[in-house]
C-alpha positions as CSV (number, residue, x, y, z in Angstrom):
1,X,3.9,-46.3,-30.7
2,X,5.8,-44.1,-28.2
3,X,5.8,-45.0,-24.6
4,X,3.0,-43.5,-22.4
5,X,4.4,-41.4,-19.6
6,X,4.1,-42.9,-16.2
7,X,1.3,-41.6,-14.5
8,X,2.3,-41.0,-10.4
9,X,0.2,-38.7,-8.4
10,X,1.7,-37.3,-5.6
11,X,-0.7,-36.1,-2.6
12,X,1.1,-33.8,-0.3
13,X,0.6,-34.2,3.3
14,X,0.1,-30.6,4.0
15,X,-1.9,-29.7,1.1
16,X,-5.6,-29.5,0.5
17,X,-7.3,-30.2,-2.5
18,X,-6.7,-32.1,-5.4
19,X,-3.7,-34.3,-6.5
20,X,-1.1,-33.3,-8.3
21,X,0.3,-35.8,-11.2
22,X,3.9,-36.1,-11.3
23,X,5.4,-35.5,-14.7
24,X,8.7,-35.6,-16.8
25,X,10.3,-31.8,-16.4
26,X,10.4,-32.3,-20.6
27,X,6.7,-32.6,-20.7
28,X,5.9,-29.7,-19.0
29,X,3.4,-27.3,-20.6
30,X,2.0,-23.7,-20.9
31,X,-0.9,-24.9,-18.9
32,X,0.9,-26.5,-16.4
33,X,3.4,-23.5,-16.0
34,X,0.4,-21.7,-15.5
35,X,-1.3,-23.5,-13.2
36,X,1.8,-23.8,-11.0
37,X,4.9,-21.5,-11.9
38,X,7.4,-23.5,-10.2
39,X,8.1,-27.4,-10.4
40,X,10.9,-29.2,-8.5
41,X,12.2,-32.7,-8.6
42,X,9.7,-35.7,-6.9
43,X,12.6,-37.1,-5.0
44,X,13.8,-33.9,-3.8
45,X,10.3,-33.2,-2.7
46,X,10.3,-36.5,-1.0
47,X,14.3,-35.7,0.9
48,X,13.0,-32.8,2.4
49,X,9.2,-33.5,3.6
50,X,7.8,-36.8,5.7
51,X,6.9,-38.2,1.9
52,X,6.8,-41.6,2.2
53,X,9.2,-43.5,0.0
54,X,7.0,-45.5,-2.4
55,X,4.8,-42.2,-2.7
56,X,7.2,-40.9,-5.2
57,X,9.2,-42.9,-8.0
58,X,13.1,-42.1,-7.6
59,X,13.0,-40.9,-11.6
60,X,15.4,-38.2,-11.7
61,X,13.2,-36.4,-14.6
62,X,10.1,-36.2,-12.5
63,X,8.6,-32.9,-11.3
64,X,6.0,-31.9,-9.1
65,X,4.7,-28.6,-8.2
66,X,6.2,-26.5,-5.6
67,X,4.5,-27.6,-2.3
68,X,3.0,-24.2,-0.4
69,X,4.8,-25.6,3.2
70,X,6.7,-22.3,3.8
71,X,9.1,-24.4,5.9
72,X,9.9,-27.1,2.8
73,X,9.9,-24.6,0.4
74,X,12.8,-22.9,2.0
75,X,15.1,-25.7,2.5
76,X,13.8,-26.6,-1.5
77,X,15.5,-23.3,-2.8
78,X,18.5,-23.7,-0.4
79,X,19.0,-27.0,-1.7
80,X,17.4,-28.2,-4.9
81,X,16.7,-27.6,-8.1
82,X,13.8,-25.8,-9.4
83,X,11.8,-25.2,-12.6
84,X,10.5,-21.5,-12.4
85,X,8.2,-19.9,-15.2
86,X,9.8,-17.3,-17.3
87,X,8.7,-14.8,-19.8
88,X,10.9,-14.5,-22.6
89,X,10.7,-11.6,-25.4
90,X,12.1,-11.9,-28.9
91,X,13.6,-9.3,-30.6
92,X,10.4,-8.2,-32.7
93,X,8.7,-8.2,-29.2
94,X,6.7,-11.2,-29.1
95,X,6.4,-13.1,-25.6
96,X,6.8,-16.5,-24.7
97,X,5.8,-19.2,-22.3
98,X,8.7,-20.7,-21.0
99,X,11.1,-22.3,-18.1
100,X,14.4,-21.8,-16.2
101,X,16.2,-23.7,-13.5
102,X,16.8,-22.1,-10.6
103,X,20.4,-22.5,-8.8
104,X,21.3,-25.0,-11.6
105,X,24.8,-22.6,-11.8
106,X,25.7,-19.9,-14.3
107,X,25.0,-18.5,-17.6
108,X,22.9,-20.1,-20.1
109,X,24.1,-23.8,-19.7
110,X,23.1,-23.5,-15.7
111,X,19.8,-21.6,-16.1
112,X,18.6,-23.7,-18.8
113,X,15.8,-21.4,-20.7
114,X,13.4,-23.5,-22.4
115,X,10.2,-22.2,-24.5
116,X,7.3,-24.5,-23.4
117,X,4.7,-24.0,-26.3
118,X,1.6,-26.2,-26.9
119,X,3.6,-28.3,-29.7
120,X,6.5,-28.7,-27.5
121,X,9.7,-27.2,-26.1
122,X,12.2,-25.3,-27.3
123,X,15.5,-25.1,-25.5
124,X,18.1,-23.1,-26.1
125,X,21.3,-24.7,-24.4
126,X,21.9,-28.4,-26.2
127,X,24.9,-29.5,-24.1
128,X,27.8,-30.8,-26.0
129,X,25.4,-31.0,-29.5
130,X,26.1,-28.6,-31.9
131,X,22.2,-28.1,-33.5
132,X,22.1,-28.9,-37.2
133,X,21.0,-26.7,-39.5
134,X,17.3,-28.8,-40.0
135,X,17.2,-28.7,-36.1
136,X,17.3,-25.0,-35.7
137,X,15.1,-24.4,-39.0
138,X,12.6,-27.1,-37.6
139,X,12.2,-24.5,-34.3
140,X,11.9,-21.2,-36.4
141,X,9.2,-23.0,-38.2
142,X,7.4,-24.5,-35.4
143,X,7.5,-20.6,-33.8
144,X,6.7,-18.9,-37.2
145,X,9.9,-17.1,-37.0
146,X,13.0,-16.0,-38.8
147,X,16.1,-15.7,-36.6
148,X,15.9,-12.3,-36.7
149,X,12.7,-12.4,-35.2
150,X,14.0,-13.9,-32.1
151,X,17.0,-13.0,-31.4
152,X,18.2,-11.0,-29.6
153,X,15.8,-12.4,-26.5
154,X,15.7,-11.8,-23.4
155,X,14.0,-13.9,-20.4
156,X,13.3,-13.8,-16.6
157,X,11.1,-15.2,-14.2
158,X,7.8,-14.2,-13.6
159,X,7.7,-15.5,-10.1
160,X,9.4,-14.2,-7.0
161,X,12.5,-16.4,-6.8
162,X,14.2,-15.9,-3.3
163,X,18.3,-15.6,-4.3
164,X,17.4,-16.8,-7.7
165,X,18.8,-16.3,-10.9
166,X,17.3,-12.6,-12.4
167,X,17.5,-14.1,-16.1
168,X,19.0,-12.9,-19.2
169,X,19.8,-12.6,-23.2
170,X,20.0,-14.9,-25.4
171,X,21.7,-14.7,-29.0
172,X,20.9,-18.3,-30.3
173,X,21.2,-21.5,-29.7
174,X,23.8,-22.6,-27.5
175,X,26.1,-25.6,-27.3
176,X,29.3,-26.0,-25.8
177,X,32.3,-26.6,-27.7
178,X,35.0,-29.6,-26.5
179,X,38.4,-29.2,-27.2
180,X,40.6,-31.1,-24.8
181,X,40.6,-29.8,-21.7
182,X,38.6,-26.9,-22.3
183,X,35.3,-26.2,-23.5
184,X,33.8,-23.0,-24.8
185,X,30.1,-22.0,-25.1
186,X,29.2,-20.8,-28.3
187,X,26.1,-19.9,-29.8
188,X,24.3,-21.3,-33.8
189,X,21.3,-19.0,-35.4
């Protein structure tokens, strides 16, 4: 039975309304992007504002929405990572649902675009592991797609990012390639 995700809420001193429940960045949804359009790490929430320490766990793959403090929010962008809602279009001109990080670096390996669909996401940069051939058919069958359908994509956010990345294209899955001392990013359909 897999493990249940912890369950954190995190009440923001400046905020009204209802908690917010901390979750893994992974776990994300379409609903939640909705909801909020841009998550950022717990413990980078809790660096920057008067959270107190045993409000947050330090669990480097929690996220919580983007607090509305315009102060905090500016030194979150100058200084963290963020999770910002994107739109991404395939080539036949479907949209998606998806994710980026914000000033995680360049290209596809530092903007990270991820589909976030109801069964699950999809990422398209898979670090140093070249995608099998069941891996990648696996995600054109869960989308109800042929690669042809997808790709070329393209993606951007669909909130204002001050400074942040504008997007881009996407040709397939990307992994990056070790070869001693250097290391190329290629791409598998």
């Amino acid at each position: 039975m897999p493990e249940a995700a912890p369950r954190l809420t995190w009440i923001p001193k400046a905020a009204e309304g209802p908690t917010v429940d901390a979750k893994k960045y992974f776990r994300l949804t379409p609903a939640d992007l909705l909801e909020h359009p841009i998550w950022v790490l717990a413990m980078d929430v809790a660096t920057f504002s008067d959270t107190e320490e045993d409000d947050l766990d330090d669990d480097t793959g929690l996220v919580v929405p983007l607090p509305s403090a315009p102060g905090l929010v500016e030194q979150l962008f100058e200084n963290c990572i963020c999770y910002a809602r994107a739109r991404f279009v395939a080539a036949n001109g479907r949209s998606f649902v998806g994710m980026m990080k914000c000033w995680g670096g360049e290209g596809v390996q530092g903007t990270h675009p991820t589909l976030v669909t109801d069964g699950g996401q999809v990422d398209f940069y898979w670090g140093i592991a070249k995608p099998s051939a069941e891996q990648i058919g696996a995600v054109y069958e869960r989308l109800g797609a042929s690669p042809g359908d997808l790709f070329p994509m393209t993606y951007q956010p669909d909130v204002p990012l001050p400074d942040g990345p504008s997007g881009g294209d996407l040709e397939g899955f990307y992994y990056r390639e070790l070869r001693g001392e250097d290391d190329e990013v290629k791409f598998v359909r």
